[in-house]
PLY file of the C-alpha trace (Angstrom):
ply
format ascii 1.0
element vertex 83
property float x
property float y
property float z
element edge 82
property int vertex1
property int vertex2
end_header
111.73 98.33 112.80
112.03 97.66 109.02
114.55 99.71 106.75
113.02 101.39 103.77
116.64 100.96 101.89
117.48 97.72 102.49
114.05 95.98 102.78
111.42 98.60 101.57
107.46 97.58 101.09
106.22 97.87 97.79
102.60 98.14 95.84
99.60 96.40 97.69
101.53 94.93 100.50
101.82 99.05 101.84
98.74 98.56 102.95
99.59 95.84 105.37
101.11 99.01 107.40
97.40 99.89 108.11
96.76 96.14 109.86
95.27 97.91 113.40
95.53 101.41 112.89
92.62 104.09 113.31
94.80 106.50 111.95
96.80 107.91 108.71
98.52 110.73 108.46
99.93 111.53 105.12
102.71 114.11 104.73
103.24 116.00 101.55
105.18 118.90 101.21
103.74 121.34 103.84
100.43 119.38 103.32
98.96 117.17 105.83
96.47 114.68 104.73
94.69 113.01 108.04
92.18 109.88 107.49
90.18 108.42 109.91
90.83 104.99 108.97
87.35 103.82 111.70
84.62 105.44 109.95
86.05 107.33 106.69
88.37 104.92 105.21
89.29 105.70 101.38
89.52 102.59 98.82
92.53 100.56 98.59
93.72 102.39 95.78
93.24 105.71 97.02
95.21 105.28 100.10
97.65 103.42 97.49
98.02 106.96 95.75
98.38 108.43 99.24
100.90 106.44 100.77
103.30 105.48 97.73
106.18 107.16 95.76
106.80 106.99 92.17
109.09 104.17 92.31
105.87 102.40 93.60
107.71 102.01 97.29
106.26 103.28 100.61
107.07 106.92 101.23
109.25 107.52 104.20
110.00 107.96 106.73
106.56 105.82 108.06
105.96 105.14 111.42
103.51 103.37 114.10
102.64 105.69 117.14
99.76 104.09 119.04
97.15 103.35 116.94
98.58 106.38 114.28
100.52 105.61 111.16
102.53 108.51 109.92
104.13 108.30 106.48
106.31 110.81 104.65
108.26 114.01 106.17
106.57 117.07 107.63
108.89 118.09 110.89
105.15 120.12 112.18
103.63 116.61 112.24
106.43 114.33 113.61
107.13 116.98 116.62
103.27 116.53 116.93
103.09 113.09 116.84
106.21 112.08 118.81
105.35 114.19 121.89
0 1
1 2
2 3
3 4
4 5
5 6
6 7
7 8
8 9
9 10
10 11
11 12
12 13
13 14
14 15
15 16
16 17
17 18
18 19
19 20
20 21
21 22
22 23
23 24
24 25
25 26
26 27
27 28
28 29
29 30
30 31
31 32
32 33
33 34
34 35
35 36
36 37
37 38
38 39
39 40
40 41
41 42
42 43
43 44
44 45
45 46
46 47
47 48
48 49
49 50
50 51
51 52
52 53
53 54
54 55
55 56
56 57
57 58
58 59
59 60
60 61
61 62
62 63
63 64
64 65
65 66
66 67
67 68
68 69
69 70
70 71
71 72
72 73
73 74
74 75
75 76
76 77
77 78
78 79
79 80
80 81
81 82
């Protein structure tokens, strides 16, 4: 586990995060953004847009369930995903 405060991953290296995963779900708001990282995987820079904040830091909370990354808060998709 890796804290956002203390040690948080910035620009290009968020997408290190995706090393192995199938899955990305993005949560905005009460928007849910899923990608299917096999077979309809976005550019680097889109899933840049997607999975950074404005200070140019990765959104959090993020986390690695099984082959899923989650990033960002929607309590709907972490119930979801952690059950």
């Amino acid at each position: 586990m890796q804290s956002a405060g203390k040690d948080p991953i910035e620009g290009r290296d968020a997408l290190s995060v995706l090393d192995g995963m199938q899955e990305l779900y993005v949560a905005k708001g009460k928007r849910i953004v899923h990608v299917d990282l096999r077979t309809d995987r976005p550019n680097d820079d889109e899933l840049l847009s997607m999975m950074l904040g404005r200070s140019g830091k990765l959104r959090a909370p993020a986390m690695r369930v099984g082959k899923k990354i989650v990033v960002g808060f929607n309590a709907d998709l972490l119930d979801a995903t952690l059950s």
